[in-house]
C-alpha positions in Angstrom: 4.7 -18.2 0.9 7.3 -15.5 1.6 8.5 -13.1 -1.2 12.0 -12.5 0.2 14.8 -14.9 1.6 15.2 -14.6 5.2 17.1 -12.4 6.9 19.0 -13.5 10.2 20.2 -9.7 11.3 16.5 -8.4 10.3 15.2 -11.4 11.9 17.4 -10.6 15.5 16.5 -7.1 15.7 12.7 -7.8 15.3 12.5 -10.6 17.8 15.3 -8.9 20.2 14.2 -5.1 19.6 11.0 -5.1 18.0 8.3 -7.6 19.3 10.1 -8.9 22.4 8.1 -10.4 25.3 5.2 -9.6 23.3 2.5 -12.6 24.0 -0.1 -11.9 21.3 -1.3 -9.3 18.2 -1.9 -6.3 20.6 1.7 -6.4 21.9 2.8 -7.2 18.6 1.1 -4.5 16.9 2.4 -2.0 20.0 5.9 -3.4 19.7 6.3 -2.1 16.1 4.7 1.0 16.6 6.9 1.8 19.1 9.8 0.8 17.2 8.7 2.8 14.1 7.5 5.8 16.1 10.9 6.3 17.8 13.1 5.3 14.8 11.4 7.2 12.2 13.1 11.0 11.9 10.1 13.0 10.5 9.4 14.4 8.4 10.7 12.8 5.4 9.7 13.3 1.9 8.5 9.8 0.0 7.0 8.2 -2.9 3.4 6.7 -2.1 2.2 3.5 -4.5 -1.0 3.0 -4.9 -2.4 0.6 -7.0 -5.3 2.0 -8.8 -8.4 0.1 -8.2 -10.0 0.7 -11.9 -6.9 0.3 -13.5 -4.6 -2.2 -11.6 -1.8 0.1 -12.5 0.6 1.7 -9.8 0.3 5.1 -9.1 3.6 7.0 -7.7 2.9 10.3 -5.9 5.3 12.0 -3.7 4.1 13.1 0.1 6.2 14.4 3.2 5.5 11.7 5.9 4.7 13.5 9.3 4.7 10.8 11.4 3.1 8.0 12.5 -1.1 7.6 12.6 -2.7 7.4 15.9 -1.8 4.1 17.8 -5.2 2.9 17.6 -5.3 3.0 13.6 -2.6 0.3 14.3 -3.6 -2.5 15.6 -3.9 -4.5 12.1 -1.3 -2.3 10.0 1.1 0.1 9.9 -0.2 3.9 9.1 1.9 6.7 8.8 0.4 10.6 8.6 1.2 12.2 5.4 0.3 15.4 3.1 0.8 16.1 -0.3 3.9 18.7 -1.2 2.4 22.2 -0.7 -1.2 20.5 1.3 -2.2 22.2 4.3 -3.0 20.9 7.8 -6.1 19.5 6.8 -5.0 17.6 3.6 -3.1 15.0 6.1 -4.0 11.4 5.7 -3.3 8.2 6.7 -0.9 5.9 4.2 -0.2 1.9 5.0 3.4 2.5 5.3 4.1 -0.7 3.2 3.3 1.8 0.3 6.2 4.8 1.4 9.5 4.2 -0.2 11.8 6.9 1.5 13.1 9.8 -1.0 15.8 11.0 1.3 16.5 10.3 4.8 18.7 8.9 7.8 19.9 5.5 7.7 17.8 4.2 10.9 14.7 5.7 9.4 15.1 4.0 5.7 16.2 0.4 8.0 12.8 0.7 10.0 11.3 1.2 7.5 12.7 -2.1 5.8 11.8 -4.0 9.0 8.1 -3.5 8.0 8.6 -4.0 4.5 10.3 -7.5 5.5 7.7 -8.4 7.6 5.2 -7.9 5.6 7.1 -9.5 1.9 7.9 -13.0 4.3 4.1 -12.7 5.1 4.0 -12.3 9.1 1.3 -11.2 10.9 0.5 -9.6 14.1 
């Protein structure tokens, strides 16, 4: 069951924008990488939640997002590159975006990403 009411201008822009002509999870998954990778303006500082796997308890630690993971890390979830404040090139990692909430950025970045959040909360998949 879906966690958020539905959204008819969300809905438009992800059907009309986002997965258009795409015929199965491949495109889909392509179609909103796409749309994320061109939309997002990185870098961006964010909060990443994590829920603890001993504790159950959310964690909250802020990382700069970089940009999106390799398209091929894709294909069943959305991955964004990030680094802790202050981490060097080899500290990037890989975070679902459904756990960045945006600190402080544009308005198209923090609607994309929205769109994912959405579409994961009403409980679509690829």
């Amino acid at each position: 069951m879906a966690s958020v009411e539905r959204d008819e201008n969300r809905e438009h822009r992800i059907e009309t924008e986002i997965i258009v002509d795409a015929e199965d999870k491949e495109e889909r998954a392509m179609g909103w990488y796409y749309y994320l990778d061109d939309t997002l303006n990185v870098p961006f500082m964010a909060t990443l939640k994590k829920k603890s796997r001993k504790t159950s308890t959310v964690e909250e630690k802020q990382v700069e997002v970089l940009g999106m993971a390799p398209d091929d890390e894709c294909l069943k979830d959305m991955f964004v590159e990030v680094v802790y404040p202050d981490g060097k090139d080899e500290d990037v990692f890989s975070a679902k975006l459904s756990d960045i909430v945006a600190i402080d950025t544009d308005s198209d970045t923090k609607e994309a990403i929205a769109d994912w959040h959405y579409w994961i909360a009403r409980g679509y998949k690829f």
